[in-house]
N, C-alpha and C positions, 0 to 999 in steps of 0.2 A: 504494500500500500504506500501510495506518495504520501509526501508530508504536506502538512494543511496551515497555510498563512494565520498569521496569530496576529491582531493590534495590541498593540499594548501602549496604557497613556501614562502609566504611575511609574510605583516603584520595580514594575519588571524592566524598564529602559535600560539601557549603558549606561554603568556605572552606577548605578543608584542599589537601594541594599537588596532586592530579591530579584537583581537579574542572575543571579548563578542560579537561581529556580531553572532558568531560560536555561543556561549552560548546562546544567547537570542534565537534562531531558534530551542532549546532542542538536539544541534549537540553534540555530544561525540565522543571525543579522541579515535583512533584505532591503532595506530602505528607511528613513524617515519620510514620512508625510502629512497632509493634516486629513479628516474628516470631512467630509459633507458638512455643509454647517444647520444641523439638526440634531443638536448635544449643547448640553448644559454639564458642567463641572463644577463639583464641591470638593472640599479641603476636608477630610474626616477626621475631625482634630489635629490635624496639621501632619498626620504619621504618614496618609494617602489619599489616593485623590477615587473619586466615584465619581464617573460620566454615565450622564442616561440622553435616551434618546430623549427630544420632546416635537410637538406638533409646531411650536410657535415657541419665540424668542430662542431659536437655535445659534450655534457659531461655530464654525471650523478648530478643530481640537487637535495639536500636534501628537504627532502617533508615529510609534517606529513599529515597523512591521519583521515578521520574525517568522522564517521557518521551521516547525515546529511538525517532528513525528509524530505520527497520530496517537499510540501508547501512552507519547510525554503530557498529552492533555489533561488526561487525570491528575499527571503529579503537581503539573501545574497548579490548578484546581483546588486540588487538599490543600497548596500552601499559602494558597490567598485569603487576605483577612476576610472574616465572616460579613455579608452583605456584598459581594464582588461575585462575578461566574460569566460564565462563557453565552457569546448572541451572536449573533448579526451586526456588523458593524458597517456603513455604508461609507467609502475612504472618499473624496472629493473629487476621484477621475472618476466616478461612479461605481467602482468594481466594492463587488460586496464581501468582505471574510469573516475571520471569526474573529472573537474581540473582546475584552473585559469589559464590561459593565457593571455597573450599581443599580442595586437595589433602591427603588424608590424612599423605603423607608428607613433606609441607612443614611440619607441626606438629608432627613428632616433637622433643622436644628442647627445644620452647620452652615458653615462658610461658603455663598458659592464664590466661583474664580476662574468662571467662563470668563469674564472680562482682559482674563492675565492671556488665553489661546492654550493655556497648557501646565502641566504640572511642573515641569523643568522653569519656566518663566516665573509660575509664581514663586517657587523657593525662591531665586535668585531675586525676587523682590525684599521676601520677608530678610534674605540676610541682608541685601545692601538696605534696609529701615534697619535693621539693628547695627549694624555698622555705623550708623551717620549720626 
C-alpha cells in the first residue's frame, strides 16, 4: 500500500516537539503550504494549536505536508493530544488529504489565532511580546 499525505498545522511540523511522532512512523517531509481559506485556528492553552473547518469567517492556514505510511497513522493518532484526529483537509490548490483537526469543543474557551495564518507565526509573536 502507498503512503497517504498527512497536513499537519501544530506541533507535528519541523522542528517543533512531536515531529519525531512524524519521524519515528518512517513519514517524510513533502512540502509547506497553506489551506483553502475555510479554517479557523485556536491556541489550546498555548501547548497547541486546533484548526476546524468552518462555513464563514474562514483563512488560509500554513500547513506542511508529510508522507506518511498508512500503518504510521495510528501511531500518529494515539500521540496527539486529546481533542485532535484525522479529516479531510482541503490544501488551497484544491487537492484534498488527510489532516489534523480539532474538535469543536476542545476550542471553546480558548485563544483563537487564525489572524497570526499559523501556529509557527503565532509562537514567534508570543516570544518577540515577551522579549520586548
Amino acid at each position: 500500500m502507498s503512503d497517504v499525505l498527512l497536513a499537519v498545522n501544530g506541533t507535528l511540523m519541523r522542528g517543533l516537539p512531536l515531529n519525531g511522532n512524524l519521524l519515528a512512523v518512517g513519514a517524510r517531509f513533502v512540502r509547506e503550504t497553506k489551506t483553502a481559506p475555510v479554517y479557523r485556528l485556536w491556541s489550546i492553552n498555548d501547548v497547541h494549536p486546533a484548526m476546524l473547518r468552518v462555513t464563514s469567517g474562514g483563512a488560509a492556514i500554513a500547513v506542511e505536508v508529510w508522507s506518511v505510511p498508512p500503518a504510521g497513522l495510528a501511531e500518529i493518532l494515539s500521540k496527539e493530544p486529546p481533542g485532535l484526529s484525522i479529516g479531510k483537509v482541503r490544501l488551497a490548490d484544491g487537492e484534498e488529504t488527510l489532516g489534523v483537526l480539532g474538535e469543536p469543543a476542545l476550542c471553546e474557551g480558548m485563544r483563537e489565532i487564525t489572524a497570526y495564518g499559523g501556529w509557527r507565526e503565532y509562537r514567534a509573536s508570543r516570544a518577540n511580546s515577551r522579549s520586548a
